[in-house]
mmCIF file of the N, C-alpha and C atoms, coordinates in Angstrom:
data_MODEL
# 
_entry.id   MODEL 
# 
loop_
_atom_site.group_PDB 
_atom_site.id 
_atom_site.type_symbol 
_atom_site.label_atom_id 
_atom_site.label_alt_id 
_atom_site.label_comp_id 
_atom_site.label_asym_id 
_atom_site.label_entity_id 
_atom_site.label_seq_id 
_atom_site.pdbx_PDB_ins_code 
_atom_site.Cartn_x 
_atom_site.Cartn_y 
_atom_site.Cartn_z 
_atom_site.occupancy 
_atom_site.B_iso_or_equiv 
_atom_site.pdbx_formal_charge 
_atom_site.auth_seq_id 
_atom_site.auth_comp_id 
_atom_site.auth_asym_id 
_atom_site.auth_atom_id 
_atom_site.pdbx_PDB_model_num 
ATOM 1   N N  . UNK A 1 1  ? -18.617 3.578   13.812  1.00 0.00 ? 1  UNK A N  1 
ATOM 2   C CA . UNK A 1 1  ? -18.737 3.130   12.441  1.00 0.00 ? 1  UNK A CA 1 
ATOM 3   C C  . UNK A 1 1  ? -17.619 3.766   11.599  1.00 0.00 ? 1  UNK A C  1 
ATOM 4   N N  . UNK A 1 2  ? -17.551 3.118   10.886  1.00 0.00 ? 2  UNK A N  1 
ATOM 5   C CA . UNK A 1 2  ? -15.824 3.484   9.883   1.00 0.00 ? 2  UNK A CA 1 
ATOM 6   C C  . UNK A 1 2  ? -16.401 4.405   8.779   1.00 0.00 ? 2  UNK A C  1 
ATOM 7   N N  . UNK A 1 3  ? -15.534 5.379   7.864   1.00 0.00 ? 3  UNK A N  1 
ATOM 8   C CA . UNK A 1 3  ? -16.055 6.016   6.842   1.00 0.00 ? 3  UNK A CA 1 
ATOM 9   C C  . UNK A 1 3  ? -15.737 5.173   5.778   1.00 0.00 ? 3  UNK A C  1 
ATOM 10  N N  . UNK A 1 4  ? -16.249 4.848   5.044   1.00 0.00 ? 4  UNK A N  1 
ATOM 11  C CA . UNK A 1 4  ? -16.061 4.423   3.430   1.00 0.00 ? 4  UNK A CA 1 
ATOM 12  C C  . UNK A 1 4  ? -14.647 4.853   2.861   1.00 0.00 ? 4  UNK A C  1 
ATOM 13  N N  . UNK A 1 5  ? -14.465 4.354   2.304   1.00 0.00 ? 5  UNK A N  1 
ATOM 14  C CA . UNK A 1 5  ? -13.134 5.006   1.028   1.00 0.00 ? 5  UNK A CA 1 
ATOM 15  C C  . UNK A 1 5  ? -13.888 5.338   -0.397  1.00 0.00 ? 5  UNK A C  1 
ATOM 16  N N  . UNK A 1 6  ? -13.917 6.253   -0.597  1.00 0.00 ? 6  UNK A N  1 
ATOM 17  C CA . UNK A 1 6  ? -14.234 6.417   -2.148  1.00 0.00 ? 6  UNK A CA 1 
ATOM 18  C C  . UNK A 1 6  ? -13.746 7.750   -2.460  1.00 0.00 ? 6  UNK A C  1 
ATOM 19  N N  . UNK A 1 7  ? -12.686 7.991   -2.539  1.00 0.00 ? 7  UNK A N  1 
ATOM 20  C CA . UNK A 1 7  ? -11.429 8.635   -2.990  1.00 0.00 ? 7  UNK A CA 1 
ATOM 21  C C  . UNK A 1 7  ? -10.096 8.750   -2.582  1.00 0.00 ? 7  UNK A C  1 
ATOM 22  N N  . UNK A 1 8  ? -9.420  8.776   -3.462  1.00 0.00 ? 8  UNK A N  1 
ATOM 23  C CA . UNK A 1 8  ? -7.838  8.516   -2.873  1.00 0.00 ? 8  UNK A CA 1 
ATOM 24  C C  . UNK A 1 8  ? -7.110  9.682   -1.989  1.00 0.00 ? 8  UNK A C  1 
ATOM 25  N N  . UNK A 1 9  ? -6.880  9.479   -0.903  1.00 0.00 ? 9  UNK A N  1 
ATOM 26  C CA . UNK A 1 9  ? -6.485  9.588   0.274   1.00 0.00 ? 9  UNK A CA 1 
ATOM 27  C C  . UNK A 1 9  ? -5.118  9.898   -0.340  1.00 0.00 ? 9  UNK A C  1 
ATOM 28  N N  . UNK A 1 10 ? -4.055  10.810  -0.290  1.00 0.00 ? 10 UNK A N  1 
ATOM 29  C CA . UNK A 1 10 ? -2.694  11.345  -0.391  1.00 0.00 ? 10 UNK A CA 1 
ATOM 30  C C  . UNK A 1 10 ? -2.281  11.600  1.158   1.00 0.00 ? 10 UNK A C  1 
ATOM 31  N N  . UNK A 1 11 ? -0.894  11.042  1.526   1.00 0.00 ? 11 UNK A N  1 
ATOM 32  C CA . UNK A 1 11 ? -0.335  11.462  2.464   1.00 0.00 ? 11 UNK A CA 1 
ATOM 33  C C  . UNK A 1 11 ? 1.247   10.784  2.189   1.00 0.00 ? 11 UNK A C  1 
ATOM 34  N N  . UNK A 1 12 ? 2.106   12.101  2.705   1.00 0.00 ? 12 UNK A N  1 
ATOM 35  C CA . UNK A 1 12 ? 3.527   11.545  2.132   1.00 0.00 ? 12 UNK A CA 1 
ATOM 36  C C  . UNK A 1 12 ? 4.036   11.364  3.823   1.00 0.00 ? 12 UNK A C  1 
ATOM 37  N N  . UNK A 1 13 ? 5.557   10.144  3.515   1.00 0.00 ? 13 UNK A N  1 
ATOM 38  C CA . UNK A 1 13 ? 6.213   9.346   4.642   1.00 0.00 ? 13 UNK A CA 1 
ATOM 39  C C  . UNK A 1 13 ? 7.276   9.523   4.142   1.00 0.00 ? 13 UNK A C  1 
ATOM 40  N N  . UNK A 1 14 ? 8.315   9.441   5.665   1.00 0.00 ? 14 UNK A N  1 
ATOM 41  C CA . UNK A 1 14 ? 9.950   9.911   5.240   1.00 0.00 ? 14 UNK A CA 1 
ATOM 42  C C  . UNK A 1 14 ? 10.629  8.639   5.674   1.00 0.00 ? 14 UNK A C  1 
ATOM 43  N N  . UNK A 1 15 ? 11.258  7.636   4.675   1.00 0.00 ? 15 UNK A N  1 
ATOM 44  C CA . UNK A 1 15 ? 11.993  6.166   4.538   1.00 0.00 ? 15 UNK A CA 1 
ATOM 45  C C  . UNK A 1 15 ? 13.520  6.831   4.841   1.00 0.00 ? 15 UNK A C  1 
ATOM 46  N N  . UNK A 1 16 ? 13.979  6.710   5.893   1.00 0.00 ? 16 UNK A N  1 
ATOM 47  C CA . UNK A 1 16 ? 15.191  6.553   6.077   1.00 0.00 ? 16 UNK A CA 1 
ATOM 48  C C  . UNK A 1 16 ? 15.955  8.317   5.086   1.00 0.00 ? 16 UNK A C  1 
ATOM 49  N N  . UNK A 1 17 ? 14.989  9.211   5.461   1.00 0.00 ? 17 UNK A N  1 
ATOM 50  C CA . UNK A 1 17 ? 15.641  11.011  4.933   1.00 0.00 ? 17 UNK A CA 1 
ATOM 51  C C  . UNK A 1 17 ? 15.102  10.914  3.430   1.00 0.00 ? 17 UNK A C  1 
ATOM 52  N N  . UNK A 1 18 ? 13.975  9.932   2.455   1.00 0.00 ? 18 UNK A N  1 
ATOM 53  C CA . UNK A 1 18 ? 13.510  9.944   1.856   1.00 0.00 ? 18 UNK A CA 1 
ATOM 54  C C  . UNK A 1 18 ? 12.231  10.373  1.609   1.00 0.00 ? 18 UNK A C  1 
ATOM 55  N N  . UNK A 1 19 ? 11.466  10.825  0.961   1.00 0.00 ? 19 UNK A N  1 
ATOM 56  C CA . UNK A 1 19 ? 10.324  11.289  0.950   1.00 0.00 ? 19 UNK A CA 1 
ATOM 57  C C  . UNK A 1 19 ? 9.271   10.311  0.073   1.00 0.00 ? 19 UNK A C  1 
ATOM 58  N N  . UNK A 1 20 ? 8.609   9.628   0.459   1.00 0.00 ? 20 UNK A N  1 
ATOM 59  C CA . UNK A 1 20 ? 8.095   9.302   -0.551  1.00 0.00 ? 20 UNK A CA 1 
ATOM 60  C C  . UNK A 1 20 ? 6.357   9.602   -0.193  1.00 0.00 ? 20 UNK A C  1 
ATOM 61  N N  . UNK A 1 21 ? 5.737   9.260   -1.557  1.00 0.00 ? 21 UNK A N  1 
ATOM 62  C CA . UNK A 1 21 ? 4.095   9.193   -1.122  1.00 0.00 ? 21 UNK A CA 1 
ATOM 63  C C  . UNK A 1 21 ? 3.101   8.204   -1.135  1.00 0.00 ? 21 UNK A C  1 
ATOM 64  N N  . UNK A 1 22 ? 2.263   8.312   -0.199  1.00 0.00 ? 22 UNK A N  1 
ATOM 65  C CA . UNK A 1 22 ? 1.687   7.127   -0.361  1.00 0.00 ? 22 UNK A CA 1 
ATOM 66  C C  . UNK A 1 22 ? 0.141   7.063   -0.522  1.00 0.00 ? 22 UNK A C  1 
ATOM 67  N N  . UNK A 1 23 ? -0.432  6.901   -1.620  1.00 0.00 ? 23 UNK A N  1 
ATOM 68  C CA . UNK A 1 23 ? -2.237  6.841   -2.138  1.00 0.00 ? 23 UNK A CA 1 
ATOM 69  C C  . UNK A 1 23 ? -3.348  5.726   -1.957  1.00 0.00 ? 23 UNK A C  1 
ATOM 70  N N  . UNK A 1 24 ? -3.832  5.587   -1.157  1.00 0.00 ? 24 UNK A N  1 
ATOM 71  C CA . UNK A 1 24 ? -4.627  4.854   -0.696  1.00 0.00 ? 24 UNK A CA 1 
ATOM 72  C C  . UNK A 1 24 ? -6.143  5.423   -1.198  1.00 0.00 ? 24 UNK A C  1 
ATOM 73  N N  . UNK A 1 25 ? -6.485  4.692   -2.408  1.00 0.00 ? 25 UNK A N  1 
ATOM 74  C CA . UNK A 1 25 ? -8.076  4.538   -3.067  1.00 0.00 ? 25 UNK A CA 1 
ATOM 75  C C  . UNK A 1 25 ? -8.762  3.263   -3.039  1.00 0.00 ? 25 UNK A C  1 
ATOM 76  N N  . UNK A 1 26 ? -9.972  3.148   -3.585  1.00 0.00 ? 26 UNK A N  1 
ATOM 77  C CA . UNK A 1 26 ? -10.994 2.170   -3.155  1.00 0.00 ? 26 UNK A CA 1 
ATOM 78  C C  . UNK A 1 26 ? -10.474 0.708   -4.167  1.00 0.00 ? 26 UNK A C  1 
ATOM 79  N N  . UNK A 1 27 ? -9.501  1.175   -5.003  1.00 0.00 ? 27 UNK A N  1 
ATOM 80  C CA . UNK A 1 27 ? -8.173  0.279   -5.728  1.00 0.00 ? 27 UNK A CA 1 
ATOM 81  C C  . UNK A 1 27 ? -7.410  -0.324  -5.195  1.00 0.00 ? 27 UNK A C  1 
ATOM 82  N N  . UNK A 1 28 ? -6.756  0.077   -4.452  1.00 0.00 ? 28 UNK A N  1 
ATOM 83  C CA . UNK A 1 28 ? -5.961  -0.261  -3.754  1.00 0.00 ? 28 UNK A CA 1 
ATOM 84  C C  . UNK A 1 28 ? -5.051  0.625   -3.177  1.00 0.00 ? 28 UNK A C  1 
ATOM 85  N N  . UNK A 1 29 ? -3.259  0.098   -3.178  1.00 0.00 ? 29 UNK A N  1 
ATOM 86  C CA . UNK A 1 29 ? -2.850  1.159   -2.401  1.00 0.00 ? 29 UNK A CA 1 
ATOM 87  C C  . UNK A 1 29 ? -1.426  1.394   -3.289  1.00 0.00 ? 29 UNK A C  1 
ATOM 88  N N  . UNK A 1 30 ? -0.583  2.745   -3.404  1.00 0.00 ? 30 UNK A N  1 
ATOM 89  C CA . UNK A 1 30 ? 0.860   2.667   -4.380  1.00 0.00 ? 30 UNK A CA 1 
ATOM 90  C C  . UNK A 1 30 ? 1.701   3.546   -3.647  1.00 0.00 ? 30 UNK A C  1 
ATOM 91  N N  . UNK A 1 31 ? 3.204   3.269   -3.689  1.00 0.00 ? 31 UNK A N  1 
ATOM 92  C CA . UNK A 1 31 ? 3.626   4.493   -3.039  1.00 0.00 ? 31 UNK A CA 1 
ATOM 93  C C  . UNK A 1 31 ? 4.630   4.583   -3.901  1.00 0.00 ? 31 UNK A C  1 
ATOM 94  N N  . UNK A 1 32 ? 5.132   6.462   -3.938  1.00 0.00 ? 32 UNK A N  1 
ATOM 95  C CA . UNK A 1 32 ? 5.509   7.059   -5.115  1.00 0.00 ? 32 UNK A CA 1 
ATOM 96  C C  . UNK A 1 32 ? 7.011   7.559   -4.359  1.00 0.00 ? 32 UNK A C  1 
ATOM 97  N N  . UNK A 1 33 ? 7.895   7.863   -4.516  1.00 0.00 ? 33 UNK A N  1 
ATOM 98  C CA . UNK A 1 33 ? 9.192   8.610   -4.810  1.00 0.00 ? 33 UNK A CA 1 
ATOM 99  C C  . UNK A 1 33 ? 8.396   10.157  -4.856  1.00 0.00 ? 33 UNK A C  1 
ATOM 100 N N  . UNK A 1 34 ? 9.103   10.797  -3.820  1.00 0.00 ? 34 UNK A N  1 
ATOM 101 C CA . UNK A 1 34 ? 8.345   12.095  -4.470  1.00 0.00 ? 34 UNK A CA 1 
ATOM 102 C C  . UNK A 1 34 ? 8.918   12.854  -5.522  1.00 0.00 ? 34 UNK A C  1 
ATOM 103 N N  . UNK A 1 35 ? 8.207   13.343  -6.403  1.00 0.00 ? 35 UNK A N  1 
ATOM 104 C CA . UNK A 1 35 ? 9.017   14.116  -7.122  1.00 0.00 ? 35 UNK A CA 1 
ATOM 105 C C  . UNK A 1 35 ? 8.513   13.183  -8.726  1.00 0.00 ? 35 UNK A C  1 
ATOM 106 N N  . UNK A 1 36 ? 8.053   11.782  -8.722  1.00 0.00 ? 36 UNK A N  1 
ATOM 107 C CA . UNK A 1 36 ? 8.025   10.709  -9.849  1.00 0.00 ? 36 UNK A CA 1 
ATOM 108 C C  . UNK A 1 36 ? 6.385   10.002  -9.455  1.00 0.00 ? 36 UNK A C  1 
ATOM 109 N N  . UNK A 1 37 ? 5.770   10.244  -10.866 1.00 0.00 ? 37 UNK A N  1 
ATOM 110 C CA . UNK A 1 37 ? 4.762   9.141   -10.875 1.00 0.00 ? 37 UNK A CA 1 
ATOM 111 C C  . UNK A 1 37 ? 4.659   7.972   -10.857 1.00 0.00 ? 37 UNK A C  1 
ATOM 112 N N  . UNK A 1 38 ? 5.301   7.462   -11.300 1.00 0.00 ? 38 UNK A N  1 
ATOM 113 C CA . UNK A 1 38 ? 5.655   5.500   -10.783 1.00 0.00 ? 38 UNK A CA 1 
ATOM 114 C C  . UNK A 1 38 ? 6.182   5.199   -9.751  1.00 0.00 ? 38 UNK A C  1 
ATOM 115 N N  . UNK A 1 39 ? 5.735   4.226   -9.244  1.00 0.00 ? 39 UNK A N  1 
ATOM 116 C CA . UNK A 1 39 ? 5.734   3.383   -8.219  1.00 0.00 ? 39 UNK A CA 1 
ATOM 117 C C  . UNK A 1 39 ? 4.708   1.891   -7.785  1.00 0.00 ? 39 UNK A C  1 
ATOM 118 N N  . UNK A 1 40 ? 5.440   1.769   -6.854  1.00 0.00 ? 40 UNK A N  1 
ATOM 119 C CA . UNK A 1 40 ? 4.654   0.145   -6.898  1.00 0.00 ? 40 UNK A CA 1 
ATOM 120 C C  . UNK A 1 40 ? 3.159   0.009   -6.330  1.00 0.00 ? 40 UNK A C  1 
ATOM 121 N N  . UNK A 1 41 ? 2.373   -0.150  -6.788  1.00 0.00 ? 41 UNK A N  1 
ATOM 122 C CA . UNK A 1 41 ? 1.023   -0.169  -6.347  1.00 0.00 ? 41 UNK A CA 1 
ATOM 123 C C  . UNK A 1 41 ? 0.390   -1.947  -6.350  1.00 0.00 ? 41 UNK A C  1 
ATOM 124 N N  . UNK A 1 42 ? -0.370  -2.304  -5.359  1.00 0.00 ? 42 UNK A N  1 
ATOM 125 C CA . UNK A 1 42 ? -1.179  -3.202  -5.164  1.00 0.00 ? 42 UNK A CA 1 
ATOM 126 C C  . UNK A 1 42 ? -2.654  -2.940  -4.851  1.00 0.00 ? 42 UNK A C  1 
ATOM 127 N N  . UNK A 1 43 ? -3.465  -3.746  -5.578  1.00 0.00 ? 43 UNK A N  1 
ATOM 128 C CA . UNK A 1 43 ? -5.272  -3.528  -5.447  1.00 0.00 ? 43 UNK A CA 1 
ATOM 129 C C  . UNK A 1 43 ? -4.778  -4.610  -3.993  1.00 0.00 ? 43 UNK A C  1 
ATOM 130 N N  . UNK A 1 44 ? -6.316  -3.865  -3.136  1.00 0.00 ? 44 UNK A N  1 
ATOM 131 C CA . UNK A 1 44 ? -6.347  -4.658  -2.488  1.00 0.00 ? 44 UNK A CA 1 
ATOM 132 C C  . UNK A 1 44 ? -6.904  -6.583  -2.238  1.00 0.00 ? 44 UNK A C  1 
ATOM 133 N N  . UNK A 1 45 ? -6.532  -6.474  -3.155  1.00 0.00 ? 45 UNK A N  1 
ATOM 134 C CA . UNK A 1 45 ? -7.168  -8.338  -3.285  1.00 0.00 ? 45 UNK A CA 1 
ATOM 135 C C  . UNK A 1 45 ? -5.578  -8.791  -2.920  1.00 0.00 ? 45 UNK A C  1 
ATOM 136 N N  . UNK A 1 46 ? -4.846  -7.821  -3.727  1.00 0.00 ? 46 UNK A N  1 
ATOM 137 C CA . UNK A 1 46 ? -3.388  -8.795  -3.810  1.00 0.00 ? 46 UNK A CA 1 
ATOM 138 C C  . UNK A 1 46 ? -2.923  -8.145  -2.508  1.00 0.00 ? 46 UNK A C  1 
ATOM 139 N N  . UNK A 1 47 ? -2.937  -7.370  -1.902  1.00 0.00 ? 47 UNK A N  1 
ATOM 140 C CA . UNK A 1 47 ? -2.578  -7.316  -0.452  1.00 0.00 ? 47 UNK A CA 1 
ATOM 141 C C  . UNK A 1 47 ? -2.729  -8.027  0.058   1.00 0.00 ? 47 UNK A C  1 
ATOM 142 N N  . UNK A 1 48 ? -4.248  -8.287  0.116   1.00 0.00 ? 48 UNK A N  1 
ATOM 143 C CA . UNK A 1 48 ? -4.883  -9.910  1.058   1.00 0.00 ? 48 UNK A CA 1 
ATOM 144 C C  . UNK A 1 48 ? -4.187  -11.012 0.627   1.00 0.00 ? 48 UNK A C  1 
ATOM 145 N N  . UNK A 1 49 ? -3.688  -11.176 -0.334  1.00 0.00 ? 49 UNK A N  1 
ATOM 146 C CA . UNK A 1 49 ? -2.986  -12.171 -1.054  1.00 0.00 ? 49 UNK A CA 1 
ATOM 147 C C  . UNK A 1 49 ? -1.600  -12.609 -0.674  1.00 0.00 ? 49 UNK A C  1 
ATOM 148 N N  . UNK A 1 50 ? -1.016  -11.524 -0.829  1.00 0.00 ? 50 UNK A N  1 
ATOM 149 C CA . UNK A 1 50 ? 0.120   -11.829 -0.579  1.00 0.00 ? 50 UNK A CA 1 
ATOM 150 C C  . UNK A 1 50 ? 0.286   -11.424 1.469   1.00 0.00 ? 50 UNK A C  1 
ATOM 151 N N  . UNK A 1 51 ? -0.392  -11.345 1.718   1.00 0.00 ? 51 UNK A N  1 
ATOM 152 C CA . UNK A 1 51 ? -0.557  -11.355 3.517   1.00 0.00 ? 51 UNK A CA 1 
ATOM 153 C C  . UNK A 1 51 ? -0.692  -12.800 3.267   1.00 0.00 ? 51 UNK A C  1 
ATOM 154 N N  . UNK A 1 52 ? -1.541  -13.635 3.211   1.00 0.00 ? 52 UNK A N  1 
ATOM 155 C CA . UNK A 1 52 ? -1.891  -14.877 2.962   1.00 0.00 ? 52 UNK A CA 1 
ATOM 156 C C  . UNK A 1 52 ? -1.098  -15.668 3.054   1.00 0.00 ? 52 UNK A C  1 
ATOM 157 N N  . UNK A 1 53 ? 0.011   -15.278 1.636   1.00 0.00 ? 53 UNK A N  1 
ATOM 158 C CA . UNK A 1 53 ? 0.845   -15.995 1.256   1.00 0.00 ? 53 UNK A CA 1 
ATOM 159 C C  . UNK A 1 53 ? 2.178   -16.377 1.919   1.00 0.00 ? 53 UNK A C  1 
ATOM 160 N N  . UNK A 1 54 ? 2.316   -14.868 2.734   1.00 0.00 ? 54 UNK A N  1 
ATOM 161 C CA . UNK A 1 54 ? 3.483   -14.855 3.582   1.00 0.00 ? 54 UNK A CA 1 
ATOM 162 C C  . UNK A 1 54 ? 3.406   -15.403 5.249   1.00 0.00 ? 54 UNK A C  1 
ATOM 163 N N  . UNK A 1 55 ? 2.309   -16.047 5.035   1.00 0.00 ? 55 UNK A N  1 
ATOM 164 C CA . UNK A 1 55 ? 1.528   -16.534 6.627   1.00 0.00 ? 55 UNK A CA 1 
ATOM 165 C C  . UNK A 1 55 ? 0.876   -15.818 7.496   1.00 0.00 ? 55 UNK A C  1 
ATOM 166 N N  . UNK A 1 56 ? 0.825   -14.818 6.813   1.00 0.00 ? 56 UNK A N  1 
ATOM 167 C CA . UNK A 1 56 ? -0.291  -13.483 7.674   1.00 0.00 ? 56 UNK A CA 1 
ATOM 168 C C  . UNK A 1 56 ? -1.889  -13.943 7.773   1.00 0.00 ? 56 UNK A C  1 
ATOM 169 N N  . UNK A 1 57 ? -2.374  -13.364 8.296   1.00 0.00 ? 57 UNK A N  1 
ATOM 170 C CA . UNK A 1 57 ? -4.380  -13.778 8.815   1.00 0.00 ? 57 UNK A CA 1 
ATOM 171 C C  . UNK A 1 57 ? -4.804  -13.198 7.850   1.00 0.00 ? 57 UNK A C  1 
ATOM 172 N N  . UNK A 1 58 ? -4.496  -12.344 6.528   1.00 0.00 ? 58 UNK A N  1 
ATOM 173 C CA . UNK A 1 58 ? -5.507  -11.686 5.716   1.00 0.00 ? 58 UNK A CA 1 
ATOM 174 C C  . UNK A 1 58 ? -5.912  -10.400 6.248   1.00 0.00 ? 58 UNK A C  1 
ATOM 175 N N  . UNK A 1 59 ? -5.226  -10.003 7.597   1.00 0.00 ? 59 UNK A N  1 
ATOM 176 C CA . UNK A 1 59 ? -6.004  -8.731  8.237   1.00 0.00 ? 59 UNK A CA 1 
ATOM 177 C C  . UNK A 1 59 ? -4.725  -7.542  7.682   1.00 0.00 ? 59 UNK A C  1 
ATOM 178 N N  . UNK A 1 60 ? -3.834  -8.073  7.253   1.00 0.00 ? 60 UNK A N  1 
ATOM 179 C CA . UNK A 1 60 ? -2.913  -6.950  6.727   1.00 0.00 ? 60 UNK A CA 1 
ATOM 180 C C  . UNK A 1 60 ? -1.868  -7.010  7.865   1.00 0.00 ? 60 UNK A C  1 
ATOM 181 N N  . UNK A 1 61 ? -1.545  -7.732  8.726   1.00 0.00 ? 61 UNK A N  1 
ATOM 182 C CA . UNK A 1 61 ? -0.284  -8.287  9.358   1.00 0.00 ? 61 UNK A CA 1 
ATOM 183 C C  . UNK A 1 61 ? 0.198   -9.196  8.993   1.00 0.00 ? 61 UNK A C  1 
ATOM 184 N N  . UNK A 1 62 ? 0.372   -9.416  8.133   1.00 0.00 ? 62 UNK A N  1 
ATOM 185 C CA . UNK A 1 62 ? 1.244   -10.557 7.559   1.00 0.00 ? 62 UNK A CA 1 
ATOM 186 C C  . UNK A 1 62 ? 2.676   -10.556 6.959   1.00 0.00 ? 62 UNK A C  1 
ATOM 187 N N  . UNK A 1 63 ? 3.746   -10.930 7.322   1.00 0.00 ? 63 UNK A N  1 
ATOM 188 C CA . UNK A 1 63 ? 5.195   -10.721 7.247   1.00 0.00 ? 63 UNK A CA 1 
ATOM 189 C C  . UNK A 1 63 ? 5.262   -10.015 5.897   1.00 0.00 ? 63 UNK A C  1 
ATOM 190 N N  . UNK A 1 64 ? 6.547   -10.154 5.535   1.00 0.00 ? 64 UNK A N  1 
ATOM 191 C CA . UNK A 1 64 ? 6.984   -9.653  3.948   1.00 0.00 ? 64 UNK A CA 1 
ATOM 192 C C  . UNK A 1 64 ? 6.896   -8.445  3.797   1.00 0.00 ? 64 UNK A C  1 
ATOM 193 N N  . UNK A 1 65 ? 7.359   -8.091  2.631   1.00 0.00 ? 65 UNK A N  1 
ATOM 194 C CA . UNK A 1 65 ? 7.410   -7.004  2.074   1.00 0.00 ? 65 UNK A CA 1 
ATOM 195 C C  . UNK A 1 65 ? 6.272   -6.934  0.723   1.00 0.00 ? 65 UNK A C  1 
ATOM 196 N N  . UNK A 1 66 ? 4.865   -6.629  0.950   1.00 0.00 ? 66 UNK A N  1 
ATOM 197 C CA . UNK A 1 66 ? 3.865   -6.813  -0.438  1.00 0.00 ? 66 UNK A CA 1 
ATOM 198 C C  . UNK A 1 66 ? 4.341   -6.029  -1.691  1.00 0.00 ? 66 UNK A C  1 
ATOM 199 N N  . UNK A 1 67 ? 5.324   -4.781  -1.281  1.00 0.00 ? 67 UNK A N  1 
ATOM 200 C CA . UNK A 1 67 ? 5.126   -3.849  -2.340  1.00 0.00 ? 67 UNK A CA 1 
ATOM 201 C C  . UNK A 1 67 ? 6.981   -4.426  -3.465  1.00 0.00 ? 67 UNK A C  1 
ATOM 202 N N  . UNK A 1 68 ? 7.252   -5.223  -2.800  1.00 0.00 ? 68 UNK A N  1 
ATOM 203 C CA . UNK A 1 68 ? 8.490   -5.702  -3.145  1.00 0.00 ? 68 UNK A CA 1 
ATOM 204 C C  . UNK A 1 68 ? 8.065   -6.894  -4.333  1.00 0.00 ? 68 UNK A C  1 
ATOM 205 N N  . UNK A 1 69 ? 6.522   -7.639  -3.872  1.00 0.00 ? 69 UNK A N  1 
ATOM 206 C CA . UNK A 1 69 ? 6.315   -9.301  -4.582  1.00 0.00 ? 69 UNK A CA 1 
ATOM 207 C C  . UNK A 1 69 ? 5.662   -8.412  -5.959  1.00 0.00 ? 69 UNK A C  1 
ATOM 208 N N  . UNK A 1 70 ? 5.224   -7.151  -6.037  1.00 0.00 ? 70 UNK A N  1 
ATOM 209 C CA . UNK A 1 70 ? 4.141   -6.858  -7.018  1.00 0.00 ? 70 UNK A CA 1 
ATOM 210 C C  . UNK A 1 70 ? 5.069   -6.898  -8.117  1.00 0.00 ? 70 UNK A C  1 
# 
């Protein structure tokens, strides 16, 4: 059985010697530049959405770049 999400999850990823972070809450999901609070975030409806849109199944394999369409 899976655990729930009901708090945001922090874990940072390195893009090509970049650092950035990435927050995954029961919102959705954003990833940050480290060092800067803005960044591009999507709820998850528009994930499913734009998976959808790009010919993906809705399971979150779906081509594209989501954090690029927001």
């Amino acid at each position: 059985m899976a655990t729930k999400l009901e708090k945001t999850l922090k874990r940072e990823i390195e893009i090509e010697g970049q650092a950035y972070m990435v927050a995954i809450s029961p919102e959705g999901v954003k990833i940050t530049q480290k060092g800067f609070r803005k960044g591009p975030e999507l709820t998850w409806k528009q994930l499913l959405t734009t998976g959808n849109e790009a010919g993906g199944n809705g399971g979150g394999g779906g081509g594209g770049a989501p954090f690029g369409a927001a």
